[in-house]
C-alpha positions in Angstrom: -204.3 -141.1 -161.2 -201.2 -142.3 -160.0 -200.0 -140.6 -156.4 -196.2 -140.0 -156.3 -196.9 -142.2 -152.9 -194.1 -144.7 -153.0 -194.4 -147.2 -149.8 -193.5 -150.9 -150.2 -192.6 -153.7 -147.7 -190.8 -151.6 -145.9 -187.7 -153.9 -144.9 -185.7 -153.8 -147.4 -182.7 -151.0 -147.6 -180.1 -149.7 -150.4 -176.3 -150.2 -150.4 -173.9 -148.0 -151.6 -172.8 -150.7 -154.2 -176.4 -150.1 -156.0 -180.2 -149.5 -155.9 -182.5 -152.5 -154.2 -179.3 -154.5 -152.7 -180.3 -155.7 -149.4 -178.4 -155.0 -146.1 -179.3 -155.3 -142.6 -181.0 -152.5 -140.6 -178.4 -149.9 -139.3 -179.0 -149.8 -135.8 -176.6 -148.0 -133.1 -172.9 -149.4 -132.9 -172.0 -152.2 -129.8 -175.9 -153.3 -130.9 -176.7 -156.3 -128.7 -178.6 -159.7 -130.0 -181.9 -159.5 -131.9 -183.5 -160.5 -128.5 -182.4 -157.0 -127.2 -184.2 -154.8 -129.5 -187.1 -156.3 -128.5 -186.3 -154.8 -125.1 -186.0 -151.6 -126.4 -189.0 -151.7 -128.5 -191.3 -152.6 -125.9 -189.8 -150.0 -123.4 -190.0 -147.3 -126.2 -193.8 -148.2 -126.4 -194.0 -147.4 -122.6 -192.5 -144.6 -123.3 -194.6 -143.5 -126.2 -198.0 -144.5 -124.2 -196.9 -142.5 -120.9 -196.0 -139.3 -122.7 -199.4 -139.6 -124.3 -201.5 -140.8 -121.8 -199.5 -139.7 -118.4 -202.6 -138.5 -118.1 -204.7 -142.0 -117.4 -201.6 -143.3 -115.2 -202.3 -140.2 -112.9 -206.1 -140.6 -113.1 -205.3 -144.5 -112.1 -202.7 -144.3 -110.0 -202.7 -140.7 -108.5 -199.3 -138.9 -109.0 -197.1 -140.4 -106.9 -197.9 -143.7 -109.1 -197.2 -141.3 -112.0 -194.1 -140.3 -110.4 -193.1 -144.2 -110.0 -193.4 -144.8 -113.8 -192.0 -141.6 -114.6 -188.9 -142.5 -112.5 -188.7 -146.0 -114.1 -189.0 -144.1 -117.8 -186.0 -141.6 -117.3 -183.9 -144.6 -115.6 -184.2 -146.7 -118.6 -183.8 -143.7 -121.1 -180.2 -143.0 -119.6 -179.8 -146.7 -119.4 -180.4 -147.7 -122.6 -178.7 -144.3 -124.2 -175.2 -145.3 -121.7 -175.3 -148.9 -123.2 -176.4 -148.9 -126.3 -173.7 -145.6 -127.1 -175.7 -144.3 -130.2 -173.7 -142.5 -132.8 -174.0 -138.9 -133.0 -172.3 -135.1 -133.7 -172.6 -132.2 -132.2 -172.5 -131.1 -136.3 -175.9 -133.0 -136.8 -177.1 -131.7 -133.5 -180.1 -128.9 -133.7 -178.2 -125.8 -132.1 -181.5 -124.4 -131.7 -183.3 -127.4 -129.2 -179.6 -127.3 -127.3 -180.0 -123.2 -127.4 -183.6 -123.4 -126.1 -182.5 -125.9 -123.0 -179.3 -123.8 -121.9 -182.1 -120.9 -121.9 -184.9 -122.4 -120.0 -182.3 -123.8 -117.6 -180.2 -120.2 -117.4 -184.0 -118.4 -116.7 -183.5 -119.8 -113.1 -181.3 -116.7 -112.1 -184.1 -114.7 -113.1 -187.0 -116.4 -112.6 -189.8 -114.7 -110.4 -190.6 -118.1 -108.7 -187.4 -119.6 -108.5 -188.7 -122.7 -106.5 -191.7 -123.5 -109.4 -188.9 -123.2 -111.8 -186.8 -125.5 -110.9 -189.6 -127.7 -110.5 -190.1 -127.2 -113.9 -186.8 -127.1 -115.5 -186.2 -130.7 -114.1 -189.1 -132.2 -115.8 -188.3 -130.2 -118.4 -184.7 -132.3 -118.7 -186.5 -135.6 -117.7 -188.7 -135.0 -121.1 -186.0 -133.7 -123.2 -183.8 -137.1 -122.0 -186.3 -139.3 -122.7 -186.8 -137.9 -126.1 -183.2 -138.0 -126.9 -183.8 -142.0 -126.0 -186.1 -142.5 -128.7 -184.6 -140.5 -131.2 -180.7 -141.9 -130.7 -181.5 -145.2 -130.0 -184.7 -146.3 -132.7 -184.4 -146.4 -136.6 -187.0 -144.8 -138.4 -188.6 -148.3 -138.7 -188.7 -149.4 -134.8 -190.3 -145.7 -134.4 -193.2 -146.6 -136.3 -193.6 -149.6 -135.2 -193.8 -148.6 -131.4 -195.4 -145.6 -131.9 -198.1 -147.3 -133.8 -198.4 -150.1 -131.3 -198.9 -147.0 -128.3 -201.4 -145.5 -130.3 -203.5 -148.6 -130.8 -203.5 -149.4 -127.2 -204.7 -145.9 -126.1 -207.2 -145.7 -128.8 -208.2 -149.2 -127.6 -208.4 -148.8 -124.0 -209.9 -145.1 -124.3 -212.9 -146.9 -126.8 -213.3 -149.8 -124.3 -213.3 -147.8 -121.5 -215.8 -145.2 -122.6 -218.1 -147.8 -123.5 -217.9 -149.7 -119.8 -219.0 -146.6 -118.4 -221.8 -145.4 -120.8 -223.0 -149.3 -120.5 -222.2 -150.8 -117.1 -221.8 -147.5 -115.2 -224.1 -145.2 -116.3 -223.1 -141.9 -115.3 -220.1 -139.5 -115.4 -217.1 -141.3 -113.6 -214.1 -139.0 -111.8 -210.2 -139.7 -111.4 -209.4 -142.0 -108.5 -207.7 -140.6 -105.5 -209.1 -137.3 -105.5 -212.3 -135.8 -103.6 -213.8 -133.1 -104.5 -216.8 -130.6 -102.5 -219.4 -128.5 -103.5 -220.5 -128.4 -107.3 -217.8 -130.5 -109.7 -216.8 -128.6 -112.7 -217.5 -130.8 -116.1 -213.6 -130.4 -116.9 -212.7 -132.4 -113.9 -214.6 -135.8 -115.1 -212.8 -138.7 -116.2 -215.2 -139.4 -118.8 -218.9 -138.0 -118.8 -220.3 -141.2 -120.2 -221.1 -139.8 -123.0 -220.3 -142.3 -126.1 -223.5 -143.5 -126.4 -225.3 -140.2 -127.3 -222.5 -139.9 -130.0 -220.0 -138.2 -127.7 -218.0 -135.8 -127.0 -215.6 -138.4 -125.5 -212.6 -138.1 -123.0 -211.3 -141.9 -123.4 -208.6 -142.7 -121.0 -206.7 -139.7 -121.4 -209.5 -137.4 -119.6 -209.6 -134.5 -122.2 -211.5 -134.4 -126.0 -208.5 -132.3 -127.1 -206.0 -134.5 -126.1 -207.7 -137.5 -127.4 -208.6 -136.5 -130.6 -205.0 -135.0 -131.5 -204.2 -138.2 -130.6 -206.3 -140.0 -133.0 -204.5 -137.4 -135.5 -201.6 -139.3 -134.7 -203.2 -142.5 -134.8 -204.7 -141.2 -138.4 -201.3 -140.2 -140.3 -199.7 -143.1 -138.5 -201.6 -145.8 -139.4 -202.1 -145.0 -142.9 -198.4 -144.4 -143.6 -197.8 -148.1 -142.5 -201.3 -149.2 -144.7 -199.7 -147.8 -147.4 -196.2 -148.6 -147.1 -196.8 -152.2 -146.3 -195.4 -152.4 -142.8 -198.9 -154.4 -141.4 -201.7 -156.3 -143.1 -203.9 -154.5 -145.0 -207.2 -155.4 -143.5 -206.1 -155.0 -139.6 -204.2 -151.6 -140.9 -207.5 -150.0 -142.6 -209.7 -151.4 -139.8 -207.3 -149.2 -137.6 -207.6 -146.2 -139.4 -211.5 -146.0 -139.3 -211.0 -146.5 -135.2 -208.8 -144.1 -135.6 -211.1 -141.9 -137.9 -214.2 -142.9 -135.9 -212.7 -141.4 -132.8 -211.6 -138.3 -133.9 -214.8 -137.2 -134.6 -216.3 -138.7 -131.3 -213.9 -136.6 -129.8 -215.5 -133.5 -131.5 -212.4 -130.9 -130.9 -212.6 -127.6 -132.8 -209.4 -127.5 -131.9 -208.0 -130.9 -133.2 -210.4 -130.2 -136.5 -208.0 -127.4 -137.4 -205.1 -129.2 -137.3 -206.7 -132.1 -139.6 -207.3 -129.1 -141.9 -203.7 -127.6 -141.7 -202.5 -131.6 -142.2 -204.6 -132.3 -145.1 -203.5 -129.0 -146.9 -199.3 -129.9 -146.2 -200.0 -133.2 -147.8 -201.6 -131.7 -151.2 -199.0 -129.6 -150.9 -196.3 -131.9 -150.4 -197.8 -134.6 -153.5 -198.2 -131.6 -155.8 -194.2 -130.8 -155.0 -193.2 -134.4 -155.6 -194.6 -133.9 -159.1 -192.5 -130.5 -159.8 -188.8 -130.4 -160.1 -187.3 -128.6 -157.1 -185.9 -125.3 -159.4 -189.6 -125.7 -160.6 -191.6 -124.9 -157.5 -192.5 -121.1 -157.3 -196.0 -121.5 -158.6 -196.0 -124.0 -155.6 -194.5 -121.6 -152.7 -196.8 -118.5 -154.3 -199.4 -120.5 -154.1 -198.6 -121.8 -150.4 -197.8 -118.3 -148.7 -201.8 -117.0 -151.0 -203.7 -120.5 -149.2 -202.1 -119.1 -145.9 -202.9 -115.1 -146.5 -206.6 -116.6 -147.2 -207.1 -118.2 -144.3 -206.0 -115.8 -141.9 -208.0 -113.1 -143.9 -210.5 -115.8 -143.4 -210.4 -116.6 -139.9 -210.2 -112.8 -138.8 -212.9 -111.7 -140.9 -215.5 -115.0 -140.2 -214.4 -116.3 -137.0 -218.0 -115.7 -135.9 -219.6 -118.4 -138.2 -216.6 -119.9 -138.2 -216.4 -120.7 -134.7 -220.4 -121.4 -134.6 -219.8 -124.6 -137.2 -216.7 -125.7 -134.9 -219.2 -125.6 -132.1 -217.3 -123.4 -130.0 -218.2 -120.1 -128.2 -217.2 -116.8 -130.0 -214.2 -116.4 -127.1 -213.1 -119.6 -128.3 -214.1 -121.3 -124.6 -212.4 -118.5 -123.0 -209.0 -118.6 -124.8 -209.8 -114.9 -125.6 -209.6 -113.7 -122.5 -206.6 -116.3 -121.1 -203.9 -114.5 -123.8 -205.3 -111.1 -122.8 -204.5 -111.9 -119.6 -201.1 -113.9 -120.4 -200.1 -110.9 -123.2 -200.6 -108.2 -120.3 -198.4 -110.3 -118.1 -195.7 -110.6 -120.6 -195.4 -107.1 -121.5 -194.4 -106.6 -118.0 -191.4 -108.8 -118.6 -190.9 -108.6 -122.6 -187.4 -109.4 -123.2 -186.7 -112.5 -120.8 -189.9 -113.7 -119.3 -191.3 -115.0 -115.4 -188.9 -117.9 -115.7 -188.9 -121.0 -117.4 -191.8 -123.2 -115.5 -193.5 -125.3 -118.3 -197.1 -126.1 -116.7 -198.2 -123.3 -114.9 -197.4 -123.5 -110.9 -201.0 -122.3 -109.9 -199.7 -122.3 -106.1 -197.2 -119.3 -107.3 -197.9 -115.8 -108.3 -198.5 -114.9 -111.1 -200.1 -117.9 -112.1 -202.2 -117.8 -108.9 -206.1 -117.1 -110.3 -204.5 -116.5 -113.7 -206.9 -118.7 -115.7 -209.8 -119.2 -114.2 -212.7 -120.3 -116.0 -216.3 -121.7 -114.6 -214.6 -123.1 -111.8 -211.7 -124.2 -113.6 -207.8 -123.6 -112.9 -205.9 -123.5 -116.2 -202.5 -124.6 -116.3 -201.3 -123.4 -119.6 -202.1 -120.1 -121.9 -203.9 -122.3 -124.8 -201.2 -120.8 -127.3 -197.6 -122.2 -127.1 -196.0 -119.0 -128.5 -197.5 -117.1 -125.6 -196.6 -119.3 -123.2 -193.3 -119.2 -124.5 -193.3 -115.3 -124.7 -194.4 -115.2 -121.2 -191.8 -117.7 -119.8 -188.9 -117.1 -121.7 -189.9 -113.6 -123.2 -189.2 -112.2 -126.9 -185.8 -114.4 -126.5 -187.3 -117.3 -126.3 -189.3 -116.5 -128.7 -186.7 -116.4 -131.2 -185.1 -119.6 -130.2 -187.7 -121.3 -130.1 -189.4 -120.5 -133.8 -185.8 -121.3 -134.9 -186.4 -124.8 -133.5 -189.7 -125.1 -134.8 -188.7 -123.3 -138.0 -186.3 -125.4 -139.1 -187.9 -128.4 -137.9 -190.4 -127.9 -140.5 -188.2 -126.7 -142.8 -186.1 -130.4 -143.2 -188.8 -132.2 -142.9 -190.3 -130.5 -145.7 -187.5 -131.2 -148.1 -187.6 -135.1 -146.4 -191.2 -135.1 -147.8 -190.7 -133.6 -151.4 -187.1 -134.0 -152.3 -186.3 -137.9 -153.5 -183.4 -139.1 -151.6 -179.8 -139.2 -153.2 -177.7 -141.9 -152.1 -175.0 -141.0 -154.4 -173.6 -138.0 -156.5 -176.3 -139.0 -158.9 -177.9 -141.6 -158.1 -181.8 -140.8 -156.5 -184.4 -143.6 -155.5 -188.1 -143.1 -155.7 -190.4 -141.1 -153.1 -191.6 -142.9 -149.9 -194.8 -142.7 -147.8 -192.7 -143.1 -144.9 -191.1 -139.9 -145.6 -194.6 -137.9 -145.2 -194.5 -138.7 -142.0 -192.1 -136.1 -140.2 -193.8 -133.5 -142.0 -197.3 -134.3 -141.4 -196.7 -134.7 -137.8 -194.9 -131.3 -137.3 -197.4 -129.7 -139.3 -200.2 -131.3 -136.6 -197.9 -130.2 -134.1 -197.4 -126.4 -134.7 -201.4 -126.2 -135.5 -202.0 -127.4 -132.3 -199.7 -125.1 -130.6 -202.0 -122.1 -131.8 -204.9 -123.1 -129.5 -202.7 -125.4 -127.0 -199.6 -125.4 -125.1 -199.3 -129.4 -125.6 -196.3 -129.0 -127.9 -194.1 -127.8 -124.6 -194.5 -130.7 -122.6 -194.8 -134.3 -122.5 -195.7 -135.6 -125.9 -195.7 -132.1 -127.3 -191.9 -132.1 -126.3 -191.1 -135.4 -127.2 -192.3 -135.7 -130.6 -190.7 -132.1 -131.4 -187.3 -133.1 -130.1 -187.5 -136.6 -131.5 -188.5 -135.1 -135.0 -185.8 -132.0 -135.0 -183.2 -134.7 -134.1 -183.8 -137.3 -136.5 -184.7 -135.0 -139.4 -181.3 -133.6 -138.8 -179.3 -137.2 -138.8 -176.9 -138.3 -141.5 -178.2 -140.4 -143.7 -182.0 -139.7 -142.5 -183.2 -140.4 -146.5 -181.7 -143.4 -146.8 -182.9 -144.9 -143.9 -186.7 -143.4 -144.4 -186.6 -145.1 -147.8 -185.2 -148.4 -146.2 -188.9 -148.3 -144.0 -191.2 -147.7 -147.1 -190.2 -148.2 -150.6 -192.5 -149.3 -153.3 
């Protein structure tokens, strides 16, 4: 059976003038020499790493380390975005990510911690900047590419490092710069050495959640370039079975979920390719039953449910955290504490909010709570609308063929699965984490509502993949 795929070598474009003729890449205007976008691509691979392993730079470096590179990452993103003078609109801008910044910024007059605040509303600017960098200033192509080449090196390092400390080591290992008294929780490990009694794993980044959404990244990633012929075949497979390989190491119940939640968008997606789009409410009917199902499913099993995913019927305490974070919210329904993105656990209310087997949390496990609780029922609202439509154009990116002309369509790309697949990861993770708020979370959301937004965003995804 043939699958309405498309892919290719994943170079060559299409001109105005007719289907297949070649032109260069359109990169941002006052582009300097070749040699340049080298310089960008390797700082947007920084980039990419740090937002998803900030974690192993703190572990290695302590924070004021962290807070060297991080310094070095927003310096370059304002350099690169004031010299390189990317095109853009305010028309192709997503009024609801500008709406959701002006809110979290404005919840400073009201915030109950104003100090933690704006703490957090800086950081929250830092991220948001750096973002923009990657989504102004890299095509479609160079976003892959660098991506990819982050993901391989954290994978890599995470694989290497697990096995130096199951081997050489021997026992659990913790961060660097840090002591710690009295009975250490298993949470606070680095790794627990564990790799060679089949896991679960931490790898560099110091948490199985966070690795193995990770290696959900490295999963859709790698096999989008596999099959649209952006690397050779062999090393791209071999990647994707690391990539595979690791995810389960990393045994998340979590992570699991959103594999499932991936896996269903992309039937989902293929089986739209093949219908016309005035042809596809068998499709949507079928779409909105699948999702009735599973919740019907998950409320009425989540017992055995839960006992396969190997995790506790409370969900590791999750149940109790949004009790605790829904009671706090109702107190302040229709504007929230205060914007603060991590949780400032030196600041009431966050003080002894989560607490868990010796365990501070720092986040309420469920991004639309956290949301609720920071921002309140308005935030809410802007931020589904960000999320909302996110999904909703990158959707029509995935199943729609691009139209270069008043008639003139080109065949489906691989490349083109990609926004959709990783917002669909994204928003499952944000059920059981907060991830999607913060560092890579917040990056790939803002990179992914920007670009899905650009002119010309078909033309350029089928100018990456096209077979």
């Amino acid at each position: 059976m043939r699958i309405p795929f498309g892919g290719g070598s994943g170079l060559d474009t299409v001109s105005k003038e007719g289907r297949g003729s070649p032109r260069p890449p359109q990169y941002p205007r006052h582009m300097p020499a070749v040699q340049s976008r080298l310089t960008v691509r390797l700082f947007a691979t920084l980039v990419f790493f740090s937002v998803l392993a900030g974690q192993a730079w703190r572990n290695l470096l302590g924070w004021w380390g962290f807070g060297a590179i991080a310094l070095v990452i927003v310096a370059g993103s304002i350099w690169f975005l004031l010299t390189l003078k990317p095109e853009w609109s305010w028309r192709g801008f997503p009024k609801s990510l500008a709406a959701f910044m002006v809110l979290a910024t404005l919840s400073l007059a009201w915030s109950a911690y104003p100090s933690a605040s704006a703490v957090g509303i800086t950081l929250q600017w830092i991220t948001t900047i750096t973002a923009l960098f990657v989504a102004l200033c890299l095509s479609w192509s160079e976003l892959l590419r660098t991506l990819a080449v982050a993901l391989r090196w954290i994978l890599g390092l995470s694989i290497a490092f697990e096995f130096v400390v199951a081997v050489f080591i021997g026992h659990a290992v913790l961060p660097f710069w840090v002591e710690y008294t009295g009975k250490i929780p298993a949470a606070f490990y680095w790794s627990r050495g564990l790799l060679l009694n089949g896991g679960p794993i931490e790898g560099i980044v110091a948490s199985r959640n966070l690795l193995g959404f990770i290696a959900l990244l490295a999963v859709i990633v790698f096999s989008v370039q596999v099959l649209a012929g952006t690397v050779a075949r062999g090393r791209g497979i071999a990647w994707v079975v690391v990539a595979v390989v690791m995810l389960g190491l990393t045994r998340s119940a979590t992570v699991s979920l959103a594999l499932v939640a991936v896996g269903v968008a992309l039937l989902f997606a293929l089986w739209a390719r093949r219908l016309p789009p005035l042809g596809r409410r068998p499709l949507y009917l079928t779409a909105a039953g699948v999702i009735a199902a599973a919740v019907v499913g998950v409320v009425a099993f989540s017992g055995p449910l839960l006992s396969v995913l190997g995790k506790s019927e409370d969900l590791t305490g999750r149940f109790d955290i949004w009790n605790r974070v829904i009671g706090l919210a109702s107190e302040r329904p229709a504007f929230g504490w205060g914007w603060v993105s991590y949780w400032a656990p030196w600041v009431e209310p966050f003080d002894g909010l989560a607490v868990r087997k010796g365990v501070e949390y720092l986040q309420a496990h469920n991004a639309w709570l956290d949301v609720w609780l920071q921002l309140g029922i308005l935030g809410l609202i802007v931020f589904a609308a960000l999320s909302i439509s996110t999904l909703w154009r990158t959707w029509f990116l995935a199943v729609d063929r691009p139209r270069l002309g008043v008639a003139d369509t080109s065949p489906f790309t691989v490349v083109s699965l990609l926004p959709l697949l990783v917002t669909v990861a994204l928003l499952a993770q944000s059920l059981a984490e907060s991830r999607i708020l913060v560092e890579s979370g917040w990056v790939l959301l803002v990179v992914l509502a920007i670009k899905s937004k650009r002119a010309g965003v078909a033309a350029e995804l089928l100018g990456v993949g096209r077979r």
